[in-house]
Structure formats: structure tokens, C-alpha cells
BAFI-87138 format. One line per 8 residues: number of its first residue (from 1); for each residue x, y, z of C-alpha. Coordinates in Angstrom, 2 decimals. Each point is the difference from the previous one (the first is absolute). Example, Ala and Ser with C-alpha at 12.3 -4.5 7.8 and 13.67 -1.06 7.14 Angstrom:
BEGIN
1> 12.30:-4.50:7.80 | 1.37:3.44:-0.66
***
This chain:
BEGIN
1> -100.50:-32.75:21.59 | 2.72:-1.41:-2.68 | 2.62:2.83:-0.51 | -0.33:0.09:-3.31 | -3.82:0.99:0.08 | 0.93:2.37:2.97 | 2.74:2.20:-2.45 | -2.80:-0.28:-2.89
9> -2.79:0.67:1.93 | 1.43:3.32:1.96 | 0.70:1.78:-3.42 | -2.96:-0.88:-2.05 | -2.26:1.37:3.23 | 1.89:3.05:-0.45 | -1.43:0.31:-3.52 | 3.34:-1.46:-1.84
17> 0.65:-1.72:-2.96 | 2.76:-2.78:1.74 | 2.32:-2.28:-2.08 | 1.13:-2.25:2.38 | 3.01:-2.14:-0.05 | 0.64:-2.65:2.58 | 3.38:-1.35:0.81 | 2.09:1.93:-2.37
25> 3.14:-1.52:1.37 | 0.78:-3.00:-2.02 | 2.60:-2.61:-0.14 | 2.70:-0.76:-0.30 | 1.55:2.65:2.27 | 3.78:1.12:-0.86 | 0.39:1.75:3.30 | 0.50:3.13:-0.94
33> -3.43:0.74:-1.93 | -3.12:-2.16:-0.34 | -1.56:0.06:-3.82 | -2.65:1.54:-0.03 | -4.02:-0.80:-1.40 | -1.81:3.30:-1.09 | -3.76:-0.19:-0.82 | -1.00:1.65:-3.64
41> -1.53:3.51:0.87 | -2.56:1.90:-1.68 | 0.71:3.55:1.48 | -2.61:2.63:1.35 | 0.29:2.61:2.28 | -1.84:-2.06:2.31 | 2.04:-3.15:-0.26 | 1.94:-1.96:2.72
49> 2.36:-2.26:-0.42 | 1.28:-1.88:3.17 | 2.75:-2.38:0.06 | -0.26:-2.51:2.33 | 3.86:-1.00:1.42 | -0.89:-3.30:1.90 | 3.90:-0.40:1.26 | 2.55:2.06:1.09
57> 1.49:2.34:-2.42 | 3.74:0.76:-0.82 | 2.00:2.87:1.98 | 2.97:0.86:-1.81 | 2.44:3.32:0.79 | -3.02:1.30:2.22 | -2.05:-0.49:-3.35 | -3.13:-2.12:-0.92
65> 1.03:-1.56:-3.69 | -3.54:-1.38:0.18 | -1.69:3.49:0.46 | 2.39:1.23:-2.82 | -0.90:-2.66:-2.24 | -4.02:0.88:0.91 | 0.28:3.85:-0.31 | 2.50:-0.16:-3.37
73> -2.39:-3.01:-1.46 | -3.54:2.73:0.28 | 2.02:2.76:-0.65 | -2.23:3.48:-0.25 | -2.74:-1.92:1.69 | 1.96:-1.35:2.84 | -1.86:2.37:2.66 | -3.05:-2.20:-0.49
81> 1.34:-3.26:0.77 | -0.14:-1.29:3.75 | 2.34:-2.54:1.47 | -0.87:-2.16:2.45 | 3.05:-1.51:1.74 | 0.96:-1.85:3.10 | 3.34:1.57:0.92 | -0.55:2.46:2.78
89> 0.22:3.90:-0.22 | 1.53:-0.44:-3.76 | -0.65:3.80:-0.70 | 3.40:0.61:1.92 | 1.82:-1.60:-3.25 | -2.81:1.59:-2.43 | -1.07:3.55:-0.99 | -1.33:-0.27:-3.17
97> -3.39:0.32:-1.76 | -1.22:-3.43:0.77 | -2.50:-0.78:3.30 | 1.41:-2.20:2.37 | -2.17:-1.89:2.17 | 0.98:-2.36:2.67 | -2.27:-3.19:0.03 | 2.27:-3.51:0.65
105> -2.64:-2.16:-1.14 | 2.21:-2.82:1.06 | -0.90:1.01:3.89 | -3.12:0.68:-0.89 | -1.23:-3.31:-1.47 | 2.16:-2.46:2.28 | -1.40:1.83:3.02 | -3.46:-0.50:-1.56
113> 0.55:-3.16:0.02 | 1.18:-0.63:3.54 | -2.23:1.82:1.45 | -2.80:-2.40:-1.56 | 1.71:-2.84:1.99 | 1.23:1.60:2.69 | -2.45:-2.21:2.29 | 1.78:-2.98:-1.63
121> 3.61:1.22:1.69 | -0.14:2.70:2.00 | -0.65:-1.70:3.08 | 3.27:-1.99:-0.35 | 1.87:3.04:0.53 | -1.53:0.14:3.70 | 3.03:-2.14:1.34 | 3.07:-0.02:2.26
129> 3.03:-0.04:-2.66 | 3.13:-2.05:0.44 | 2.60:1.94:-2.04 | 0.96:3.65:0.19 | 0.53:0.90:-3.71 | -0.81:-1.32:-3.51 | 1.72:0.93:-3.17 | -1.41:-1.66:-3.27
137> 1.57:0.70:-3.23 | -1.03:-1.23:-3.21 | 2.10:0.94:-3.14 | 3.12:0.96:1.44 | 0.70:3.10:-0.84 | 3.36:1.35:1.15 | -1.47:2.11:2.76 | -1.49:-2.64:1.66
145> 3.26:-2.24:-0.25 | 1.41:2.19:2.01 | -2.78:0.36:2.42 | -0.04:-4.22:0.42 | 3.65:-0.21:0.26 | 0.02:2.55:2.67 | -2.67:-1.69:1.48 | 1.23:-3.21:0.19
153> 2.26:0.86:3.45 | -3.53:0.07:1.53 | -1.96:-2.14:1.79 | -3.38:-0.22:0.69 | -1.28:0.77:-3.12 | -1.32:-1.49:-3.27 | 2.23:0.94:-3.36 | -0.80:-1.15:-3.70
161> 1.57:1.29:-3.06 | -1.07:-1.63:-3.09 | 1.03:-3.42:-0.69 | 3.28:0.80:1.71 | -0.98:0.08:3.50 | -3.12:-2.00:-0.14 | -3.15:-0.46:2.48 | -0.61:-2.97:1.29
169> -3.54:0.12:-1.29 | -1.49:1.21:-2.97 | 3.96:1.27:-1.60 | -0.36:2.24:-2.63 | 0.95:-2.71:-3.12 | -3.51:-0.89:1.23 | -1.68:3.41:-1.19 | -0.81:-0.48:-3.59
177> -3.05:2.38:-0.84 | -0.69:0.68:3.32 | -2.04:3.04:0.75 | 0.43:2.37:3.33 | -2.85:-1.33:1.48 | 0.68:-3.94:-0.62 | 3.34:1.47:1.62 | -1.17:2.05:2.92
185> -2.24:-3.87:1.09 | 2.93:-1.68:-0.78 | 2.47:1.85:1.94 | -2.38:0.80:2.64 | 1.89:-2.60:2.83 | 2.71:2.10:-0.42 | -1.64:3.29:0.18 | -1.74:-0.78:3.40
193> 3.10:-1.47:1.57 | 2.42:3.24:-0.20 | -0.10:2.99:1.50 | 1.59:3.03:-2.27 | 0.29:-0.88:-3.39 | 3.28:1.50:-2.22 | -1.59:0.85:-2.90 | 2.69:0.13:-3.00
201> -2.27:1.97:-2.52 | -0.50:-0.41:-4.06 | 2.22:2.93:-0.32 | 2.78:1.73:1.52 | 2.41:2.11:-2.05 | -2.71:1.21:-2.17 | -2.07:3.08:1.69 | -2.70:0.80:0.44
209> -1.44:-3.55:-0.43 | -2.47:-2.22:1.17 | -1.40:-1.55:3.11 | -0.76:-3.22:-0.68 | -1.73:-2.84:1.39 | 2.61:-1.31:1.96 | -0.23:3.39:2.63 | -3.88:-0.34:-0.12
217> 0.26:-3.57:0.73 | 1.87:0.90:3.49 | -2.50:2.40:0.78 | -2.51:-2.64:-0.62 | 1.95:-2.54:2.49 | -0.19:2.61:2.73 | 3.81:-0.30:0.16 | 2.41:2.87:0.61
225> 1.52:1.04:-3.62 | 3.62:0.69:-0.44 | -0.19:1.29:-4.09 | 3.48:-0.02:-2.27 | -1.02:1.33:-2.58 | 0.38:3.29:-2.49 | 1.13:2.92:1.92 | -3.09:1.76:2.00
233> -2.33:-2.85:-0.58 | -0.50:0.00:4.24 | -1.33:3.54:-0.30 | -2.04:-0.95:-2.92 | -1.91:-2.76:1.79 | -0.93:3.00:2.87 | -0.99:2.35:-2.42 | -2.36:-2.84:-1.12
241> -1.28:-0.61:3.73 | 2.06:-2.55:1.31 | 1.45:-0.45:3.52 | 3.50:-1.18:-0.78 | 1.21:0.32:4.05 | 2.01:2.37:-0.14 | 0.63:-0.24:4.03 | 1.33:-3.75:-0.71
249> 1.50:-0.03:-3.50 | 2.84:2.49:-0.30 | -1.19:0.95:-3.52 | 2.87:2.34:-0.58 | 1.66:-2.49:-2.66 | -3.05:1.17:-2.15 | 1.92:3.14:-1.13 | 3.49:-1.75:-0.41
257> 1.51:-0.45:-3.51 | 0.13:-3.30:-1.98 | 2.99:-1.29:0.80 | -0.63:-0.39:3.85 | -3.78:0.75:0.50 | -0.56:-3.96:0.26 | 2.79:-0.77:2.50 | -0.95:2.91:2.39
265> -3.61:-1.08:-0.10 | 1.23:-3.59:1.29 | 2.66:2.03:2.33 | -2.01:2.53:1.54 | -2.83:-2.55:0.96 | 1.92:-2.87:0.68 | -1.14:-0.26:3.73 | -3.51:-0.33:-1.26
273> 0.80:-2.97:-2.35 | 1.12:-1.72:3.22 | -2.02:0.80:2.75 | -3.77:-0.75:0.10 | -2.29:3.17:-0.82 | -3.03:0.45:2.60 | -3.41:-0.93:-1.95 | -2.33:0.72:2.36
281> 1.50:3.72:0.28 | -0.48:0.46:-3.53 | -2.75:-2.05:-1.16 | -2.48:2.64:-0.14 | 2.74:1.92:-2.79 | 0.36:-3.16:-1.54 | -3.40:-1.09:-0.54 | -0.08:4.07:-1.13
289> 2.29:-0.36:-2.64 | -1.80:-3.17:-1.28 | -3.26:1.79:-0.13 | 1.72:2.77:-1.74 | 1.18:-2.24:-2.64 | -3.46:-1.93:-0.76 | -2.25:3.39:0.15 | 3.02:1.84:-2.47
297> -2.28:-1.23:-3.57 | -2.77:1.55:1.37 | 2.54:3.63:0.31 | 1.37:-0.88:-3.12 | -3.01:0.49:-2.17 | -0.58:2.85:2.48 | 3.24:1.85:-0.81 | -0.25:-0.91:-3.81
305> -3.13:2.34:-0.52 | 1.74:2.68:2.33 | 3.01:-0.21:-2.40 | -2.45:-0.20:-3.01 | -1.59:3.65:1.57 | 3.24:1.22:0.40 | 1.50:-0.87:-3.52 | -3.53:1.40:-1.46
313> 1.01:3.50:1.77 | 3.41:0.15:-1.38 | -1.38:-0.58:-3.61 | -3.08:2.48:-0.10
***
């Protein structure tokens, strides 16, 4: 089921009028506050209004500007609008009227979409691998230029950033329009040739934010996941169900501020970037972790009519 018709669909069941309003989010975005697209609203008691946020929003001062925006925007009737947002446990920078409801329909259609081809790659991944790490960066971001030029004193391993520290195949002045999945089959020689992958996330000093496909994608490798990105995103991926070996990765650097949390992630795991994990030990937590990832749509639409339930109760 299409997300969209999924949001619609759980509401009008419930005997609601809905107004729905896909990717409110629009462009360009100023970094500090994306415009915003608001549907026109014919108000009843038994209206719904739900705003669908299809990226990450902005976290400013432990505030939302994006929810403020929303709530200020509806005004008196702000307690009947729903968003629908991919940043995880966002209530913990919101306490107002609006209802929050995490759905990252990002993860939920590119794992859709793998898992419709998995039979076209998932048997590559069934391999002895040659190097211990990978780190692939695309827009380089200052987080992750300090991840690759910390990296670089290592061996062993397989570093890109950008056009600055190119791969040898498929660079990234070569990814014009390129979607996550014409990425994933691109990439995929990489991906089944390393053994932990250092994920350098979409986000880092703003929190909470989002997991993205690039820690889903090492999941899907059945590699061992180092993740730099915001602070507590580690415990966020086990709250969502994911074994993030926490008896190989010293995951401590999860909790550390900005300014080092990238450097002691490198640090404090630095003997597994150079000495070769044991796959056969963990292949049945691998291959876990990549079933976890392709069955997590199915949850999703799951959890969204739990959430739905709950909001209901909180309104009545």
C-alpha cells in the first residue's frame, strides 16, 4: 500500500472527514525553516487535517520551527491537525496541541522497493569480503570531513567523500538524478566487499533527527554499523529493533557531545577498522538485522494505525 492512501485510508475508516496534504516541505530550504504548503480547510468537528513532512524537519534551541509554523498557521484548530514526520521521537522537542506521528516514508518506500528485488542482489552479499571498513560520503558535510580525514591513517578500508576523495568507480560527479535504489545496485561491489560500514549520517548536530538510508543500507549489507551521527541515534536504531553489536562496537561515543562524538567513534573502535570481524560468528545477527530492515514497511503501517488509535484517545 502507497503511504499516502495508507494516512487517508486509516482516518476516513475511522469515520473522518481527512484533508490531506502530502509533502508539505517545499523548496528551497534556508536551513533553518522549510516553507511551508497548507491545504485550504473547510472545518467540522469531524475534520482532520494531516500534514505530511516527507524530510527531516528543523531543530532549533530544542524547538521544532516547523511544528511552530504548523500549530501558529491553524491556530484554534491546531488540535485537529496530524503530522506525519520522519524524525524520530520528535515529541521530546514538542508539547503542543498538534498530533505527532512518526512515519519516515522515505524508509518506507525505498525498502519497498528493495525488498521487490531483493532476489536480484541479495545473494551477492553471501561472500568472503576483502576490506575491513567502508566509509562513503556524498555531499561533504563538515562532519563527515572530519570522519574521512581521520580515516585516511587507515588501511584496509574503502573512503569516498564527494568529489574530493573520489571512488574509483561510479564517483559521485557521476550521480545526477540518481535514486537510492539505482544507488544501492550501483554501489553494491562495494557493499559486499567490506565488513563494518562507518556510517556518517544526514544529520549530526541537529537532534533528534533522522535515520536515513545510509544506516538501513548497512543493515541491508549484513555489515557491522559504526553510526556518527546526531547524538543518541545508536539507541534510536535499538528502540526500533536493531542489533547494533553492542559486544563489538563500543557504542559509548553515541552519548558524546558534538565536538568529539565523531573522533571517539573512530578512536574507541579503531581495532575493529583494522582487524578482520568473524562472519560466520555473526552471520545469523547479520542476516537478522537485514530481515529486520526489509519486514520494517510491513511494522510501519502496523505502528501508524496504533499511533492513529492512540492520537484518537487523546482527542475524545
Amino acid at each position: 500500500m502507497h503511504y499516502n492512501s495508507l494516512f487517508v485510508n486509516t482516518f476516513q475508516n475511522l469515520g473522518f472527514l481527512v484533508v490531506y496534504q502530502p509533502s508539505c516541505l517545499q523548496q528551497p530550504y534556508n536551513q533553518q525553516c522549510w516553507p511551508i504548503h497548507y491545504p485550504n480547510v473547510i472545518w467540522t468537528d469531524n475534520t482532520i487535517v494531516v500534514m505530511h513532512c516527507q524530510d527531516f524537519v528543523s531543530i532549533q534551541n530544542n524547538s521544532c520551527p516547523e511544528l511552530v509554523a504548523i500549530e501558529q498557521h491553524f491556530g484554534d484548530r491546531a488540535a485537529q491537525v496530524v503530522v506525519v514526520h520522519w524524525n524520530y521521537d520528535l515529541h521530546t522537542v514538542y508539547t503542543g496541541p498538534l498530533r505527532l506521528i512518526y512515519f519516515p516514508t522515505h524508509s518506507y518506500e525505498l525498502l519497498t522497493n528493495l525488498n521487490a528485488t531483493a532476489h536480484q542482489w541479495k545473494d551477492h552479499l553471501i561472500k568472503p569480503r576483502q576490506y575491513n571498513w567502508q566509509c562513503l560520503n556524498g555531499l561533504p558535510k563538515l562532519h563527515r570531513r572530519w570522519v574521512a580525514n581521520q580515516l585516511k591513517h587507515y588501511s584496509n578500508g574503502i573512503l569516498s567523500l564527494g568529489t574530493e576523495i573520489p571512488l574509483v568507480e561510479y564517483d559521485y560527479s557521476t550521480y545526477h538524478n540518481c535514486n537510492n535504489e539505482e544507488n544501492w545496485q550501483r554501489l553494491l561491489p562495494i557493499y559486499s566487499n567490506c565488513d563494518v560500514n562507518i556510517v556518517t549520517e544526514t544529520q549530526y548536530t541537529e537532534c533528534p533527527g533522522i535515520i536515513s538510508e545510509k544506516t538501513l543500507m548497512a543493515f541491508l549489507a549484513l555489515q557491522v554499523p559504526i553510526v556518527i551521527g546526531y547524538r543518541g541515534i545508536i539507541n534510536h536504531c535499538r528502540q526500533l529493533g536493531f542489533d547494533m553489536f553492542d559486544d563489538i562496537v563500543d557504542n559509548s561515543f553515541d552519548q558524546f557531545d558534538d565536538h568529539n562524538r565523531w573522533k571517539q567513534a573512530i578512536e574507541l573502535n579503531c581495532k575493529l577498522l583494522t582487524t578482520k570481524i568473524n562472519r560466520s560468528r555473526l552471520a545469523d545477527r547479520l542476516l537478522a538485522n537485514q530481515q529486520h530492515a526489509l519486514s520494517w514497511p510491513a511494522r510501519l503501517q502496523t505502528n501508524f494505525k496504533q499511533q492513529v488509535l492512540q492520537v484518537l484517545q487523546v482527542m475524545s
